[in-house]
N, C-alpha and C positions, 0 to 999 in steps of 0.2 A: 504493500500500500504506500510505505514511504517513498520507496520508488518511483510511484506511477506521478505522487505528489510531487517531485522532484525533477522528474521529467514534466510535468506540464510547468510548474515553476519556468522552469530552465527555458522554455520553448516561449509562453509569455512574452520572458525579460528579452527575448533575443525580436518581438515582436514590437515589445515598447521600445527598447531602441530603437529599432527601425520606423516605429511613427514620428517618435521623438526626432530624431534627423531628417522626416520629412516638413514634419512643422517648425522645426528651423528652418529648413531652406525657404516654405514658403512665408516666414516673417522676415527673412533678407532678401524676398525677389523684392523689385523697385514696382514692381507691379501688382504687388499686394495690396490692395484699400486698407485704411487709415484703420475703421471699423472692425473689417478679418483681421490686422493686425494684431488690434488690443484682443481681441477675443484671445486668440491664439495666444499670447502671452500669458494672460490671465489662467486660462485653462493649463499652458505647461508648467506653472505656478503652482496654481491651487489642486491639479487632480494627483489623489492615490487611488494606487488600482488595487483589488482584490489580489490580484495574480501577486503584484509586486511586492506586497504585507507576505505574502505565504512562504518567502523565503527569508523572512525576517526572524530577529530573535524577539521575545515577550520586550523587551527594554527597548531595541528600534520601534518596535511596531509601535507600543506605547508612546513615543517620542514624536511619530508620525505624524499618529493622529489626534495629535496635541498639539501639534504646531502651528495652530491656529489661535490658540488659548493663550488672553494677555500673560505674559509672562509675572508681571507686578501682580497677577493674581493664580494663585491657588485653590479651586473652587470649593474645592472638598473641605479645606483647611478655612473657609470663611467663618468669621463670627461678625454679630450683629455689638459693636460695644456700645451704641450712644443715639440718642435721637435729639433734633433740635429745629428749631423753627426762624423765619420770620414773616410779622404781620406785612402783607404788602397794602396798598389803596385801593388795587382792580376791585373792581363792583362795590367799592366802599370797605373793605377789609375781607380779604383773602389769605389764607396763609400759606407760605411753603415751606415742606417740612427737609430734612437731611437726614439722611437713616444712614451712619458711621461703621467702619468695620475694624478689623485687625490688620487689614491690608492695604489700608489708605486709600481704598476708594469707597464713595457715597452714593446713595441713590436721594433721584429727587422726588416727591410727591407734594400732593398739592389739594387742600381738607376745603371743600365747597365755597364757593362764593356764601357768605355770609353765613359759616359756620365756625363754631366757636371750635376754635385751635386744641382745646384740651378733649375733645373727643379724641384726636389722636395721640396726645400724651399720654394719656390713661393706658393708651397700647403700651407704652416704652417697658415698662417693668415685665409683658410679658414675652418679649418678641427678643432681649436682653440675651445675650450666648447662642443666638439662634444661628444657623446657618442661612444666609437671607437668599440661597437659592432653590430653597423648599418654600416654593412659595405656594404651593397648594395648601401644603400641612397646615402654614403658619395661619395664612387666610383661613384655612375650616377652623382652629384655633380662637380668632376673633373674630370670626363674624358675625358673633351670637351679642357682640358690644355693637351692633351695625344698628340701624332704623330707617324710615323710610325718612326721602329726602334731607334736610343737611344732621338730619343722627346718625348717616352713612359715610359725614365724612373723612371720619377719623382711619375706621378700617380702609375704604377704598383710596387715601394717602399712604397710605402703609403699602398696599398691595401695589402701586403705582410703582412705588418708589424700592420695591423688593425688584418688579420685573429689572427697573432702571438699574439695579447693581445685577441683577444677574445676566444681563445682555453686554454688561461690561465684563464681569468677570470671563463671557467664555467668549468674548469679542464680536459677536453678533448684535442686531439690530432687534429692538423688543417684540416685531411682526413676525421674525422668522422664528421666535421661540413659541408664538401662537399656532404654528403647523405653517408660517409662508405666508405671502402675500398674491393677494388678486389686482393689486395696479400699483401706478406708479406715483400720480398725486388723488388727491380728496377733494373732490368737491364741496366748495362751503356756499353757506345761506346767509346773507346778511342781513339787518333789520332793514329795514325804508327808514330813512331820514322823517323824521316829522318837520312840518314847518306851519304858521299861521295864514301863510297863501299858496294858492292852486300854483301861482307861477315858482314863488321861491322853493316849493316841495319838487317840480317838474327838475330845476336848475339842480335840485341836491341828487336827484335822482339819476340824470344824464350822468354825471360826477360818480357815481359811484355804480354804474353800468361801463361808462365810457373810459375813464380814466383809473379805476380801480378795478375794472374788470369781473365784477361778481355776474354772475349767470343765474343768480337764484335766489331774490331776496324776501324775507317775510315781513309783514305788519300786523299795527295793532287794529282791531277794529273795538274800539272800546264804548261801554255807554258812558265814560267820562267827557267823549268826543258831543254826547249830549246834554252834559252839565249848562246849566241855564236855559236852556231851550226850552219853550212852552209847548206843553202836551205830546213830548217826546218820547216821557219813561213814569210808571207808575209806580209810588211808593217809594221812590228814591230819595225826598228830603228825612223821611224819619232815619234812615240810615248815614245817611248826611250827616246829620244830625249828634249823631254817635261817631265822630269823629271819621273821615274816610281814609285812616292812613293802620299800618301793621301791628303799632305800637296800641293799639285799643281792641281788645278782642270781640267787645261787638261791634267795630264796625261790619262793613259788607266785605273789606278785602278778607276776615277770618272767617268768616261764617258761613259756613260749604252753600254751595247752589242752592241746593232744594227749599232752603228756610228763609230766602233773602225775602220771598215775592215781590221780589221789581221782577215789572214786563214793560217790553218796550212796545209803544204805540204803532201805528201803519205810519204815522209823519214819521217817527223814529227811526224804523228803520228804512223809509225813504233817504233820511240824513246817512243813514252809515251806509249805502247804497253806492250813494251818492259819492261818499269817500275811496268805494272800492271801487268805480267807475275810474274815477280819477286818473287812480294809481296806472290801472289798467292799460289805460289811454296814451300813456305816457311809457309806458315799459313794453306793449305789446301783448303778444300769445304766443310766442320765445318761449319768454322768461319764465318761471316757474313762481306764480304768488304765493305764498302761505302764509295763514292767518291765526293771532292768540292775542291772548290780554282784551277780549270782553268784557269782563264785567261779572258779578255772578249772580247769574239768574239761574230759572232752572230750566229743565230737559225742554219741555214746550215749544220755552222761547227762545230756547239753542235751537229747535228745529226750523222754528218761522225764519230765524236768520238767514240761516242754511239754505233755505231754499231761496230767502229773497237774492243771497248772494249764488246761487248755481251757474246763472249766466255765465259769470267768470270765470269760470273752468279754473278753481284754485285750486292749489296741490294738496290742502289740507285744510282741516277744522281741527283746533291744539285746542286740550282742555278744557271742553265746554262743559262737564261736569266732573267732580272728581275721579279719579282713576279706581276707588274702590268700588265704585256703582257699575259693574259688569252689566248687570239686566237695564239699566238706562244708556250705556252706551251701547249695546244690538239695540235698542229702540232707536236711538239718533241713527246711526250708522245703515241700520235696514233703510230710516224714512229717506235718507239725504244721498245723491250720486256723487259728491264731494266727498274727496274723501277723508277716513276721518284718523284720530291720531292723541296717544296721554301715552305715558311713562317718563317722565321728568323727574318724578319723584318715587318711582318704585324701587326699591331694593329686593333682589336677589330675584332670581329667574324663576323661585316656589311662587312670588307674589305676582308675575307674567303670567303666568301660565292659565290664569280662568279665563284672562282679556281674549289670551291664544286660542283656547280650546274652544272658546264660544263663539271667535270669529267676530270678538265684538268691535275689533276696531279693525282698520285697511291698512296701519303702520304704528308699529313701538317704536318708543321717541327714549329710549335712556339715557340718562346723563350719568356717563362714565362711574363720573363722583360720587354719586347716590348709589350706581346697580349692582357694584361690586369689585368694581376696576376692570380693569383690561379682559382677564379670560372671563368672570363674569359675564361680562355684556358680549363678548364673543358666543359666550354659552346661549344667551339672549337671544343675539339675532340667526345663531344656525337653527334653533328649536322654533323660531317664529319662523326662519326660508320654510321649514314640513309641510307648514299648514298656509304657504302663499302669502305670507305677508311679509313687507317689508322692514326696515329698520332706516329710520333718521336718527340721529343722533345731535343731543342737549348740549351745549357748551357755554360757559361763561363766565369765565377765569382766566390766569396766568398761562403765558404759552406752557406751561408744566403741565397741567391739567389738556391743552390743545392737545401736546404732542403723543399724549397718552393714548387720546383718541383717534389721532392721525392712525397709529401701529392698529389701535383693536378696528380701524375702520378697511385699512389696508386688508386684513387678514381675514374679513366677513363678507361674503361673494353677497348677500343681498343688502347692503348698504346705499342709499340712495345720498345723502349730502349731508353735510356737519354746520352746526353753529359759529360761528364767530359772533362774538358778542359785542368784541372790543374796536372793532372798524374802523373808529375815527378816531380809538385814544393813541396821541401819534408817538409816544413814549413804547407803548405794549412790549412791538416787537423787542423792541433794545433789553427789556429787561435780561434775554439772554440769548450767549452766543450758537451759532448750531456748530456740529466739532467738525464735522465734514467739508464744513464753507457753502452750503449751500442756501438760497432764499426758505424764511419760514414760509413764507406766504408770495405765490405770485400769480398775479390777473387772477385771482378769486379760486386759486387752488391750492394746499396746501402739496408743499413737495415732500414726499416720502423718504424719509434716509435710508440708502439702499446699501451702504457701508458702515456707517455710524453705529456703534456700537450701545444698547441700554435704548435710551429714548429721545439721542442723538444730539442733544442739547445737556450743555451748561449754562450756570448764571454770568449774567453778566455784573457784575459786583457794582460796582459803580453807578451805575442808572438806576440799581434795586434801589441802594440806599438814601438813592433821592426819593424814591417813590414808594418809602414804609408809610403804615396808618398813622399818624398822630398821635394815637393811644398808645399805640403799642412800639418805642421807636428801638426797641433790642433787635439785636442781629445775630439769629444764630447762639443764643448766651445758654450756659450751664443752664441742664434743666435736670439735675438731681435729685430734687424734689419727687421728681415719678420715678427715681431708680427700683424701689422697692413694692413689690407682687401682697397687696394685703387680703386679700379674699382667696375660696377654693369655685374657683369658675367652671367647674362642669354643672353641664344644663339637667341630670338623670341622677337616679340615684342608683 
């Protein structure tokens, strides 16, 4: 037998030299394309053959095929020693986190827009001596600390920022530790410019189709755009009334759908018609419209909306009632040919799955940050491709939190196009640098890093620390305080 191994060995190696001296000759003919060149290089670079391992000893072989794995890292040999944060400004305080090792390199994450930074602290004490490239274990570990929308943020920072050291550790890209990738940039969605005239909303609008290159942008259609208007909306000053802002729990912005009973009139929704007309008129049947931030009323009068806006052939109805009402979104979703769309705020793929099963909606909308992080929401949108539905995807944070979603969006074949939130904040990008040199964002796509190892991005230091929260102006400071594990956190007895 060893023989026969010996003789194919042998016969092989005398085969791969001989390709090998062909693919020489043909990267020094002058007649080679620039294109077949690099290929050809790249490939007598990067490829080991079966055949060529079989004549190896355990120590080459091993040596082989490792020699792709950063040297400055030892994967097996990782420990997790330190976690630490800073509050940045994006969406009014965001935070990003740094998960430390024994090997001098860090991963980044990034805990929800307008979620308090110590959901993910409370992690540090358990995630402490970890290996941070078992990042299944660690995630099934905490994500029983997760909740829906920003209670999710702590765990899904952590899981963000485990893939980001282990794409470094073994020098790959955080898409290709997903099982690979299905393109090369992402399509994003950006909001519409609001403005107080038809003409200066057109001017902002051209601007950011013509000169920024978005291909897909969404608005609000809100009954705030009705505030003052006589015989617009019913019932709306007693809520008014109760303060219309987050910080007062009766107003209308806390108080789910069903219970508001504001309804909007036939003038009313003439006015917000009228605003999608507009829009319409001015961007075309190209472009992709989609619509959120209503108002909360309920199912009803989410439908009369629905239908008044059909014309418009929008790409989507976002969160016309809460995401846990399954049997009222099949009722919107059956009445209305627009199609419809919630999961912003769902956590884990168990909480998906009744919206999936029941076919109640046309597209799951997860926000990274919330669903569970990267394989999460990967998990998310293959179990919704089964049953024919798509996946959009939520964004609205730090390019940390972006680029997260760039990799789990690359790596999910029914992904339709991603949030950018931060469009016009002209700082964003800078916050940090990408390691490969390539544009974060360009003509309204994000670019994929197809070398760039983790989540292909560092910070850029300098522009962060103009742009911390006020409240919070630390950078990264001791947070020893969570070193220490006080509770026994299994969920069963």
């Amino acid at each position: 037998m060893k023989s026969i191994i010996k003789q194919i060995t042998e016969s092989n190696r005398a085969n791969e030299l001989a390709e090998a001296e062909a693919i020489k000759a043909e990267i020094n003919d002058p007649k080679t394309k620039d294109n077949r060149r690099d290929f050809l290089k790249k490939t007598a670079i990067g490829g080991i053959s079966l055949a060529g391992m079989m004549g190896l000893s355990i120590t080459d072989t091993l040596a082989e095929t490792t020699s792709n794995v950063k040297r400055s890292s030892n994967p097996s040999d990782l420990k997790i020693t330190d976690m630490r944060y800073c509050l940045t400004d994006v969406m009014g305080g965001t935070a990003i986190i740094k998960i430390y090792t024994n090997q001098g390199i860090h991963g980044l994450g990034e805990v929800r827009d307008a979620a308090d930074v110590r959901y993910a602290l409370m992690l540090k004490s358990r995630i402490l001596g970890m290996n941070p490239c078992n990042v299944e274990m660690i995630f099934k570990s905490i994500k029983q600390f997760g909740g829906p929308a920003r209670q999710a943020g702590g765990v899904c920072a952590v899981e963000m920022a485990l893939w980001d050291l282990c794409g470094k550790a073994y020098g790959v890209p955080a898409w290709q530790l997903l099982g690979g990738r299905y393109r090369d940039k992402i399509r994003l969605y950006a909001d519409t410019p609001e403005s107080n005239s038809p003409a200066e909303q057109e001017r902002l609008i051209k601007y950011r189709i013509n000169e920024q290159g978005y291909t897909w942008l969404k608005m609000d259609v809100s009954i705030r755009k009705l505030k003052g208007k006589p015989g617009t909306l019913v019932n709306s000053q007693f809520w008014d009334n109760l303060g219309g802002n987050q910080s007062n729990y009766m107003s209308y912005n806390n108080t789910m759908h069903p219970f508001t009973q504001i309804q909007i009139t036939d003038k009313g929704l003439e006015e917000l018609t009228q605003i999608v007309e507009n829009i319409r008129n001015v961007v075309g049947y190209e472009i992709p419209i989609s619509t959120d931030h209503y108002g909360h009323f309920d199912l009803n009068n989410g439908i009369r909306l629905g239908k008044a806006l059909e014309k418009y052939r929008l790409a989507w109805l976002e969160d016309m009632v809460p995401w846990q009402y399954t049997e009222q979104w099949k009722t919107i979703s059956a009445a209305l040919e627009t199609p419809t769309l919630t999961g912003e705020d769902i956590y884990l793929l168990e909480n998906f799955k009744p919206l999936i099963h029941e076919r109640a909606v046309d597209i799951v909308h997860p926000d990274l940050a919330s669903s569970g992080g990267l394989l999460e929401t990967k998990r998310i949108g293959d179990y919704a491709e089964e049953f024919g539905i798509a996946m959009a995807m939520h964004q609205a944070g730090t390019p940390v939190s972006f680029m997260a979603n760039v990799h789990c969006a690359a790596a999910t074949q029914n992904f339709l196009s991603l949030e950018h939130h931060s469009v016009d904040v002209p700082w964003w990008e800078d916050l940090v640098k990408t390691t490969d040199g390539r544009k974060l964002i360009d003509k309204g796509y994000a670019q994929v890093p197809l070398t760039a190892p983790g989540l292909g991005i560092e910070l850029n230091e300098d522009v962060l620390k103009q742009h911390l929260k006020p409240t919070d102006k630390s950078y990264f400071a001791p947070t020893t305080e969570w070193d220490d594990k006080r509770s026994h956190d299994r969920t069963y007895s």
